[in-house]
PyMOL Python script that loads the backbone (N, CA, C, O; Angstrom):
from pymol import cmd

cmd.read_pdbstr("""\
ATOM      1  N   UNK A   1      17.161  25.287 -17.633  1.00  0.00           N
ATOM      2  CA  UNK A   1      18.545  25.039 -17.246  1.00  0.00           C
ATOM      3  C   UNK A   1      18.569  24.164 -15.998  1.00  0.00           C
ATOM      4  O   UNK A   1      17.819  24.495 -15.080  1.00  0.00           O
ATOM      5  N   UNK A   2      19.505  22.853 -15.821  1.00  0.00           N
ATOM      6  CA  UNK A   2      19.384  22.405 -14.880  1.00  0.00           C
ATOM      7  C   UNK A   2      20.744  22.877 -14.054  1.00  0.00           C
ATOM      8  O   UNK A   2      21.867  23.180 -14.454  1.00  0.00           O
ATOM      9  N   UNK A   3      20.032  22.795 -12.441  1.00  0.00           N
ATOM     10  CA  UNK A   3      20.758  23.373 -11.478  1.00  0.00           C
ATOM     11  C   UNK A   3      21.969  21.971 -11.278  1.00  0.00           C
ATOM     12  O   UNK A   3      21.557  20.830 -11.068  1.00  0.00           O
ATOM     13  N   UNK A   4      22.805  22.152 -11.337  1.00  0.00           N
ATOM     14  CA  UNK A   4      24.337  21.704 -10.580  1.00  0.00           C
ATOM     15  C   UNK A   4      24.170  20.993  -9.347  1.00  0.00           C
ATOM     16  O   UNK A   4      25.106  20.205  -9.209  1.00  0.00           O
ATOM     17  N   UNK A   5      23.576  20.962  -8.652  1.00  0.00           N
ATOM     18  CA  UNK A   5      23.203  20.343  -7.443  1.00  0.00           C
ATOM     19  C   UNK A   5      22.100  19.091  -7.334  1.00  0.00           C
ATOM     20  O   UNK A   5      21.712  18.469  -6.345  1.00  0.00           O
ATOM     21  N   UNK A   6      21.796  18.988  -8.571  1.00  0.00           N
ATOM     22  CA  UNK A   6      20.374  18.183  -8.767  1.00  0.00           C
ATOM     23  C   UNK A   6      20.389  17.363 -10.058  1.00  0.00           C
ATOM     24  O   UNK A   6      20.442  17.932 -11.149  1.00  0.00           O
ATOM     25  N   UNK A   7      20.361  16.534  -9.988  1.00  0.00           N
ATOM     26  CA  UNK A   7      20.437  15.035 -11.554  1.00  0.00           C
ATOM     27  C   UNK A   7      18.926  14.977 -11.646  1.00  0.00           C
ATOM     28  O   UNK A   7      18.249  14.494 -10.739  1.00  0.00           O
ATOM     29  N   UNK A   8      18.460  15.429 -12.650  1.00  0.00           N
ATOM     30  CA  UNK A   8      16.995  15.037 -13.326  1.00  0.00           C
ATOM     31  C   UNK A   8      16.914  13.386 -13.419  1.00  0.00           C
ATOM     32  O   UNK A   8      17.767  12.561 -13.745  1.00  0.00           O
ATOM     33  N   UNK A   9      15.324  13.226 -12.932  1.00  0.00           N
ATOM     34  CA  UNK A   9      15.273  11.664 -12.775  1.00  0.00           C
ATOM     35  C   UNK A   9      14.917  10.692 -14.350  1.00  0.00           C
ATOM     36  O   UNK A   9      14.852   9.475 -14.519  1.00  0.00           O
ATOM     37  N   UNK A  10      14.750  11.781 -15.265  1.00  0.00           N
ATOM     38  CA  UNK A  10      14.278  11.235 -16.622  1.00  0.00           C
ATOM     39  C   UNK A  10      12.562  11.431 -16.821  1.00  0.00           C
ATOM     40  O   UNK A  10      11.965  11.639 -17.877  1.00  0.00           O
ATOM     41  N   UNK A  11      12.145  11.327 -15.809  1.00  0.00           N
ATOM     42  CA  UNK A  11      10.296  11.597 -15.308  1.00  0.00           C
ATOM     43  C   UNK A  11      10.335  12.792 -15.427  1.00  0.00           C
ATOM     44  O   UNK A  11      11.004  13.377 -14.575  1.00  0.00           O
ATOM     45  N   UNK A  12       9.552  13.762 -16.666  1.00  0.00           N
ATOM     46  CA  UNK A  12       9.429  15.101 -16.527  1.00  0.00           C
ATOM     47  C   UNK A  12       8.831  15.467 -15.009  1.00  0.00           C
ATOM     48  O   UNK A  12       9.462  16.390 -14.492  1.00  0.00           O
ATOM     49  N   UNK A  13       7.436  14.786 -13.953  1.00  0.00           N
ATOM     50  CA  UNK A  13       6.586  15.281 -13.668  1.00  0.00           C
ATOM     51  C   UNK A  13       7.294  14.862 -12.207  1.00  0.00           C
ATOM     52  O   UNK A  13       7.338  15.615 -11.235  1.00  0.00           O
ATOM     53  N   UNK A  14       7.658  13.952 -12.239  1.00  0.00           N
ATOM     54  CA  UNK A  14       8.954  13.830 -11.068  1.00  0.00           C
ATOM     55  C   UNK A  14       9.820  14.475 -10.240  1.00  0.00           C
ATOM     56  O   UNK A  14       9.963  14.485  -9.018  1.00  0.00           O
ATOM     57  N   UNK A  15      10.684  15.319 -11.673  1.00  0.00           N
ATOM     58  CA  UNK A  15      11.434  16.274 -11.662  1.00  0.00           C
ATOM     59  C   UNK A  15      10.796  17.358 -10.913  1.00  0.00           C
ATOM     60  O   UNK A  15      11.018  17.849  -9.806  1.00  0.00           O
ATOM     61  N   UNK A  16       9.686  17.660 -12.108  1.00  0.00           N
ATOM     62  CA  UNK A  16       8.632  18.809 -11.241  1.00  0.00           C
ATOM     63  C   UNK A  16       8.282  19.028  -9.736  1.00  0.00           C
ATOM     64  O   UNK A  16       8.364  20.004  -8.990  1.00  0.00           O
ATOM     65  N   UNK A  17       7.863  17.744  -9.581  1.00  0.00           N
ATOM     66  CA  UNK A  17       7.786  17.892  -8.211  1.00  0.00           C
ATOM     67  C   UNK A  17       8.754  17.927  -6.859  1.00  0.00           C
ATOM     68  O   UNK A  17       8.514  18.273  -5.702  1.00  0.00           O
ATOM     69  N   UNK A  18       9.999  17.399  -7.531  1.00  0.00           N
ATOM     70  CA  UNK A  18      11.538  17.321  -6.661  1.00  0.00           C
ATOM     71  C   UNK A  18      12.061  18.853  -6.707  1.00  0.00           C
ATOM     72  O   UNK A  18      12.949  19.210  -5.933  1.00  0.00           O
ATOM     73  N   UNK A  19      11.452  19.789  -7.686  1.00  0.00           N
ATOM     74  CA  UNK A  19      11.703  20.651  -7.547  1.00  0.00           C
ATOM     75  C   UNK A  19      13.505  20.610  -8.974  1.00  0.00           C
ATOM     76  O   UNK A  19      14.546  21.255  -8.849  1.00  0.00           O
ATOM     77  N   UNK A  20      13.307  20.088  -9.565  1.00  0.00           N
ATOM     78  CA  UNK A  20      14.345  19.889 -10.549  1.00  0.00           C
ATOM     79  C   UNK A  20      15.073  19.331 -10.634  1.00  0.00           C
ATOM     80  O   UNK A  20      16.077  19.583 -11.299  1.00  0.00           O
ATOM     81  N   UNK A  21      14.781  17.917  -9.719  1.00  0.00           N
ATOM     82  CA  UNK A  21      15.778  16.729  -9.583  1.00  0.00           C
ATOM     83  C   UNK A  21      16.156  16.199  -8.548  1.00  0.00           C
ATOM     84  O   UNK A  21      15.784  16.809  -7.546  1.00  0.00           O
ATOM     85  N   UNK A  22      16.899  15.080  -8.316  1.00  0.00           N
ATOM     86  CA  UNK A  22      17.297  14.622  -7.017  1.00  0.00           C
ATOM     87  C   UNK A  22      18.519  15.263  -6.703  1.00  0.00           C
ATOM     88  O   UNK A  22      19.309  15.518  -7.612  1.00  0.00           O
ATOM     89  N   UNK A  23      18.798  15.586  -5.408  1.00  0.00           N
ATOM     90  CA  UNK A  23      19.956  16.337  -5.102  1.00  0.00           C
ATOM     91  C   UNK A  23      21.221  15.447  -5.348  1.00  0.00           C
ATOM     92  O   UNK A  23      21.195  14.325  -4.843  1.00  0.00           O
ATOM     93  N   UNK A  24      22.193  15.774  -5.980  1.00  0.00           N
ATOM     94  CA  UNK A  24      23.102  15.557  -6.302  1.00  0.00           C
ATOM     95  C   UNK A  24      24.211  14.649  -5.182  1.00  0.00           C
ATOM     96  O   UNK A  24      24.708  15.495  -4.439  1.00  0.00           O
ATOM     97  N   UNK A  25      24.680  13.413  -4.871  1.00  0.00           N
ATOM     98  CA  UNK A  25      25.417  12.820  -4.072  1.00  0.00           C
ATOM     99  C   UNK A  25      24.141  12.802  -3.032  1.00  0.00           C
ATOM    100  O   UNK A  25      24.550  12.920  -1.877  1.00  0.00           O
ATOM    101  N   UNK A  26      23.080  12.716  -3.096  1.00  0.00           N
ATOM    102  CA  UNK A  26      22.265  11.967  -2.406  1.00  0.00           C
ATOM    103  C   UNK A  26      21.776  10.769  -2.003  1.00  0.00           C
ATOM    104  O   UNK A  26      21.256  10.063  -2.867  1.00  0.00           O
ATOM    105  N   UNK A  27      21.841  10.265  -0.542  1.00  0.00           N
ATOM    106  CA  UNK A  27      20.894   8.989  -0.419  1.00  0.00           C
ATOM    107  C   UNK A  27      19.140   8.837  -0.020  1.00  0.00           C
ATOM    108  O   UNK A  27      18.415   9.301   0.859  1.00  0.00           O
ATOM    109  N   UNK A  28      18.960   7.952  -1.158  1.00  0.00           N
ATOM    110  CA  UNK A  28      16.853   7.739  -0.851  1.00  0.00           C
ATOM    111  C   UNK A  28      16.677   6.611  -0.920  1.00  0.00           C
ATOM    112  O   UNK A  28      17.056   5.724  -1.684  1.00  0.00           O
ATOM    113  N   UNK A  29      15.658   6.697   0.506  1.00  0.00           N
ATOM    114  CA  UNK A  29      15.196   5.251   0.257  1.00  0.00           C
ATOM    115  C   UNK A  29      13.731   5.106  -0.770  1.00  0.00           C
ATOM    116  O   UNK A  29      12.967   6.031  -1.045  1.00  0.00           O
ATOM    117  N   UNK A  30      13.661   4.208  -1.050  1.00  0.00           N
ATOM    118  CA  UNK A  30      12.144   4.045  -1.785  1.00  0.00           C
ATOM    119  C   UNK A  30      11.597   2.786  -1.708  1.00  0.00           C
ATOM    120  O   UNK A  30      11.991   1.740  -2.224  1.00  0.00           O
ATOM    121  N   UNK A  31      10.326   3.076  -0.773  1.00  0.00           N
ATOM    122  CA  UNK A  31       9.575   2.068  -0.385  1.00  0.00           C
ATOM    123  C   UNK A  31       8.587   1.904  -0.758  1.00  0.00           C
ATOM    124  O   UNK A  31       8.163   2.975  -1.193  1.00  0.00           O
ATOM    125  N   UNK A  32       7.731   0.961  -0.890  1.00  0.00           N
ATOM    126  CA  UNK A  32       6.467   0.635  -1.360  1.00  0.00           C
ATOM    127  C   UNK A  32       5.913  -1.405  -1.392  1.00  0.00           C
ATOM    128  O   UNK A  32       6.754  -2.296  -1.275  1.00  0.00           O
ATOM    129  N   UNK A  33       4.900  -1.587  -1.513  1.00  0.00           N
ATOM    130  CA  UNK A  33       4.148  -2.684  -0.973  1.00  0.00           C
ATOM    131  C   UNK A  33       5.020  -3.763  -2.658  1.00  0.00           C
ATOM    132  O   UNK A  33       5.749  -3.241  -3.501  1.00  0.00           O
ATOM    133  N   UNK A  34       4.708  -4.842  -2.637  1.00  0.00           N
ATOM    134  CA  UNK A  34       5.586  -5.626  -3.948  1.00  0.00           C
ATOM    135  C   UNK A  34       4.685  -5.321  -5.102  1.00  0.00           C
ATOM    136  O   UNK A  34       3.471  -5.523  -5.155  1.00  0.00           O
ATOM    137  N   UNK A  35       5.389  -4.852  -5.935  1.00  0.00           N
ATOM    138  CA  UNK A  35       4.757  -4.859  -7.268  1.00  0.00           C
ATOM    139  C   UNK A  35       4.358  -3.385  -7.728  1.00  0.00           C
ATOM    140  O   UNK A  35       3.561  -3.124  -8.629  1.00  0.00           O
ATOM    141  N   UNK A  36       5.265  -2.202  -6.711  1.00  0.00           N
ATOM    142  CA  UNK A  36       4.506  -1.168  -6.905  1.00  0.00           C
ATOM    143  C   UNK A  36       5.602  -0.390  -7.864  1.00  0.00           C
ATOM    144  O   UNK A  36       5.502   0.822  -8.054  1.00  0.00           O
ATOM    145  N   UNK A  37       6.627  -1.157  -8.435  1.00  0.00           N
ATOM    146  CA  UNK A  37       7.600  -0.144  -9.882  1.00  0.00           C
ATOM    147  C   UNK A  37       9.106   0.263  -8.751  1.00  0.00           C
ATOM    148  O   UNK A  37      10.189   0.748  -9.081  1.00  0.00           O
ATOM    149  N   UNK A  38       8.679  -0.106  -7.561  1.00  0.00           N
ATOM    150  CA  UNK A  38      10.330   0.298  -6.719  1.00  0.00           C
ATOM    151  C   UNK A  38      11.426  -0.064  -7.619  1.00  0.00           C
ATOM    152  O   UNK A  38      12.233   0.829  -7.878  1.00  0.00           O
ATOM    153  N   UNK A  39      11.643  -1.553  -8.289  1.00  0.00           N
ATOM    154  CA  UNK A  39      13.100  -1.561  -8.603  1.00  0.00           C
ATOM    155  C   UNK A  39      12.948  -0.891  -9.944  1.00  0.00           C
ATOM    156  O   UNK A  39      14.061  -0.368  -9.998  1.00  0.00           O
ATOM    157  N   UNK A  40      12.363  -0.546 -11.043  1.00  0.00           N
ATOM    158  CA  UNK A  40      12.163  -0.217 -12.197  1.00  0.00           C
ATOM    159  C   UNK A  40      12.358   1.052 -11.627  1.00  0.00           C
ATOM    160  O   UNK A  40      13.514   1.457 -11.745  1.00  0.00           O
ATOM    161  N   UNK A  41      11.677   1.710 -11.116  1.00  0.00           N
ATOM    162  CA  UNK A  41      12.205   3.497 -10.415  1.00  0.00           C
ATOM    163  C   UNK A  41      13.716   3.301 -10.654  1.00  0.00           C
ATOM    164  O   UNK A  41      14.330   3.901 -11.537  1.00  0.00           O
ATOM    165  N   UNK A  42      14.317   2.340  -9.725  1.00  0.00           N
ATOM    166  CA  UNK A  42      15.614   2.891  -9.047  1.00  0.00           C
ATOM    167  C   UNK A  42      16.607   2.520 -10.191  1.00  0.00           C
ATOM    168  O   UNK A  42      17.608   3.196 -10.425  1.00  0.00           O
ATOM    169  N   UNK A  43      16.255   1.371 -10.908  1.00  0.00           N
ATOM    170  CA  UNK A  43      16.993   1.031 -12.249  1.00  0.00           C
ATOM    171  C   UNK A  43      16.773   2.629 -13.200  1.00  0.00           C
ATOM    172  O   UNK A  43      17.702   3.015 -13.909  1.00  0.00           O
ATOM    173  N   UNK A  44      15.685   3.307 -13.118  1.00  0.00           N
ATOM    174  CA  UNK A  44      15.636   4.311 -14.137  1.00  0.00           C
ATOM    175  C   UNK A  44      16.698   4.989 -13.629  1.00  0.00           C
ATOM    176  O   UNK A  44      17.818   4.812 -14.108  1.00  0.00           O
ATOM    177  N   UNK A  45      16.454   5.957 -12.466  1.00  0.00           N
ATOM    178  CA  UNK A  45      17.084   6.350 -11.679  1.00  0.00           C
ATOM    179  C   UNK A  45      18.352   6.308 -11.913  1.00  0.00           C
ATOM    180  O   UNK A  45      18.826   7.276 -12.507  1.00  0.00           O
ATOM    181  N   UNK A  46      18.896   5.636 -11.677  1.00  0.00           N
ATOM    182  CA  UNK A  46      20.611   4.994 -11.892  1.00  0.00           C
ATOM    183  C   UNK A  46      21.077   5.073 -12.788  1.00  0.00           C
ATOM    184  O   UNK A  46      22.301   5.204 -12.789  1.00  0.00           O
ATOM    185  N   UNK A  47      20.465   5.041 -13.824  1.00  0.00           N
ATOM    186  CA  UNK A  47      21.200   4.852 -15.485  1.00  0.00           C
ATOM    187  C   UNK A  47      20.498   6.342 -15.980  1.00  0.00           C
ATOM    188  O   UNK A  47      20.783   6.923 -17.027  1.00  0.00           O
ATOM    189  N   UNK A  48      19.773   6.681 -15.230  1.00  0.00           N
ATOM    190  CA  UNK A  48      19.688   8.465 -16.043  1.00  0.00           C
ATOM    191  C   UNK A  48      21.003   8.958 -14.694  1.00  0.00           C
ATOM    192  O   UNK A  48      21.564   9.920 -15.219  1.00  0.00           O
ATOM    193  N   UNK A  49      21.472   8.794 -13.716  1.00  0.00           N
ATOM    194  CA  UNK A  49      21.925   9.393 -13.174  1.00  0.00           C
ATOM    195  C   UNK A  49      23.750   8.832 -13.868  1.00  0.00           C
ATOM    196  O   UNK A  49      24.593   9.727 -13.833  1.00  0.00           O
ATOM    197  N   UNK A  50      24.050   7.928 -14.231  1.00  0.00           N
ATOM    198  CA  UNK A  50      24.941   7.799 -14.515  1.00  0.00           C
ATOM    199  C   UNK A  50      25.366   7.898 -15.894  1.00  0.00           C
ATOM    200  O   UNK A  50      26.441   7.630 -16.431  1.00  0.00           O
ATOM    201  N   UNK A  51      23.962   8.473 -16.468  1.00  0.00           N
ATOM    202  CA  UNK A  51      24.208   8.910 -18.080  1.00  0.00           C
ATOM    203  C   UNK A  51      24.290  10.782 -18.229  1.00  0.00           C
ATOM    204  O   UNK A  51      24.525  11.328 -19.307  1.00  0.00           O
ATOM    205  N   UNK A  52      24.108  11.354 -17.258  1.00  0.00           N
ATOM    206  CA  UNK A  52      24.417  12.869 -17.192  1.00  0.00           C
ATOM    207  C   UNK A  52      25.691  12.778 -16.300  1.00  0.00           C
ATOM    208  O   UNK A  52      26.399  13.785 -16.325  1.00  0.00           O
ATOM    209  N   UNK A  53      26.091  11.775 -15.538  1.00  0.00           N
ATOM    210  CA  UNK A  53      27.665  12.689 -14.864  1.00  0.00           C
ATOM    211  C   UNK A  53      28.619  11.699 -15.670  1.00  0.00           C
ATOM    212  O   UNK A  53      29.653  12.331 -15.889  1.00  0.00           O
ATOM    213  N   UNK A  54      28.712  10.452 -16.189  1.00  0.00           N
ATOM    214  CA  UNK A  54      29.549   9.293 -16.211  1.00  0.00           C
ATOM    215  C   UNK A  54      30.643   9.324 -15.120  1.00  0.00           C
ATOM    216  O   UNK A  54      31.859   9.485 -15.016  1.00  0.00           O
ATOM    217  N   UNK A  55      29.449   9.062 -14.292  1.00  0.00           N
ATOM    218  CA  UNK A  55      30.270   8.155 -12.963  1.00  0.00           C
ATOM    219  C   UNK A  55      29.994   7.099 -12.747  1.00  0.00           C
ATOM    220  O   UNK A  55      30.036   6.312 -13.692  1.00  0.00           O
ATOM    221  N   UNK A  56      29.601   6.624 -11.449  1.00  0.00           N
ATOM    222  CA  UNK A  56      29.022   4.998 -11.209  1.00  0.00           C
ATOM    223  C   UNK A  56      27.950   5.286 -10.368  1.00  0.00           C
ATOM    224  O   UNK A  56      27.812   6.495 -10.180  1.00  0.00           O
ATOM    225  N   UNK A  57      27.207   4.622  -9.843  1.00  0.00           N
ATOM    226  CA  UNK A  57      25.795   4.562  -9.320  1.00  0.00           C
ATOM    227  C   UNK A  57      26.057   3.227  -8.210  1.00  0.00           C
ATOM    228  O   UNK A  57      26.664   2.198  -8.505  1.00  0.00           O
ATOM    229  N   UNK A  58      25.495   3.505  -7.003  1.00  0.00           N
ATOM    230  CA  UNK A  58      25.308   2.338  -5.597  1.00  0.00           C
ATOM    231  C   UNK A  58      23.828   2.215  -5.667  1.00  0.00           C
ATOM    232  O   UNK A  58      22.982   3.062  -5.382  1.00  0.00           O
ATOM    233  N   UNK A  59      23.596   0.346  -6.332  1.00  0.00           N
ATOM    234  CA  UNK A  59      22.157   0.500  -6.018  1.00  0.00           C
ATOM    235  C   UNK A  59      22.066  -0.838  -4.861  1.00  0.00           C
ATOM    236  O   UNK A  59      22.452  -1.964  -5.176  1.00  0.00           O
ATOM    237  N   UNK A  60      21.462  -0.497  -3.407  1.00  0.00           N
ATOM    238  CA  UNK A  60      21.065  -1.411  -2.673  1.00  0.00           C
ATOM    239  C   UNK A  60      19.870  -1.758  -2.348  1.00  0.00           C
ATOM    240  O   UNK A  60      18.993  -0.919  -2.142  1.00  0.00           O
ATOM    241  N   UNK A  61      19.671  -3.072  -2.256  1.00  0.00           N
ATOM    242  CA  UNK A  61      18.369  -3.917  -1.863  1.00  0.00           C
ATOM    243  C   UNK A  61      18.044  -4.333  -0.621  1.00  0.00           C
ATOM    244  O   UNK A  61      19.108  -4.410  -0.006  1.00  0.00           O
ATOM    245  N   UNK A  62      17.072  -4.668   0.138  1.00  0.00           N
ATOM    246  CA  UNK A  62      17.620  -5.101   1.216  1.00  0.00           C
ATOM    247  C   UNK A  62      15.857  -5.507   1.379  1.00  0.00           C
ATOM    248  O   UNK A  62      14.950  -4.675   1.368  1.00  0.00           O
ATOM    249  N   UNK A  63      15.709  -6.914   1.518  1.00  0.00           N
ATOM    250  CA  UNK A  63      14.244  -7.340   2.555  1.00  0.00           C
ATOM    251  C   UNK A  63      14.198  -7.542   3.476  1.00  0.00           C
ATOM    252  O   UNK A  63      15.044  -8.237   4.038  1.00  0.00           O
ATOM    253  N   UNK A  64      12.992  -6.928   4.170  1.00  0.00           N
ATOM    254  CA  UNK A  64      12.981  -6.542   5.580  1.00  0.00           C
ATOM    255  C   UNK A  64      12.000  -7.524   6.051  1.00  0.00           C
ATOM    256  O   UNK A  64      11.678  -7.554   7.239  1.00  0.00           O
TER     257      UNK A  64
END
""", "prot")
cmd.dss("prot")
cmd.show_as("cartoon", "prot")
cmd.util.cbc("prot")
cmd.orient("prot")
C-alpha cells in the first residue's frame, strides 16, 4: 500500500530505498558529473509523478 505522503518514483529499488517514495510536494535537487542519467531521472520522475496525482510537475535546470 502506498503511503499518502509519498509518490513512488517508478524505480522499484529507489522507492526501496526512499523508504516508499519521494515525499509528496517536495523539492530535490539532483546532482551529478554530465552524462550521469540526471535529466532522464528527473524526466522519469515527473511523468510518474504526474501520472499518479494528475496534476502538473516544476522541472528546473540550471548550469552552474
Amino acid at each position: 500500500m502506498q503511503d499518502n505522503k509519498r509518490l513512488v518514483s517508478g524505480i522499484p529499488r529507489l522507492d526501496h530505498i526512499l523508504g516508499g517514495g519521494f515525499l509528496r510536494n517536495g523539492l530535490f535537487i539532483v546532482m551529478g558529473p554530465p552524462g550521469s542519467g540526471k535529466t532522464i531521472l528527473s524526466n522519469q520522475l515527473a511523468l510518474e509523478a504526474i501520472g499518479q496525482t494528475n496534476d502538473t510537475c516544476v522541472y528546473v535546470t540550471v548550469n552552474a
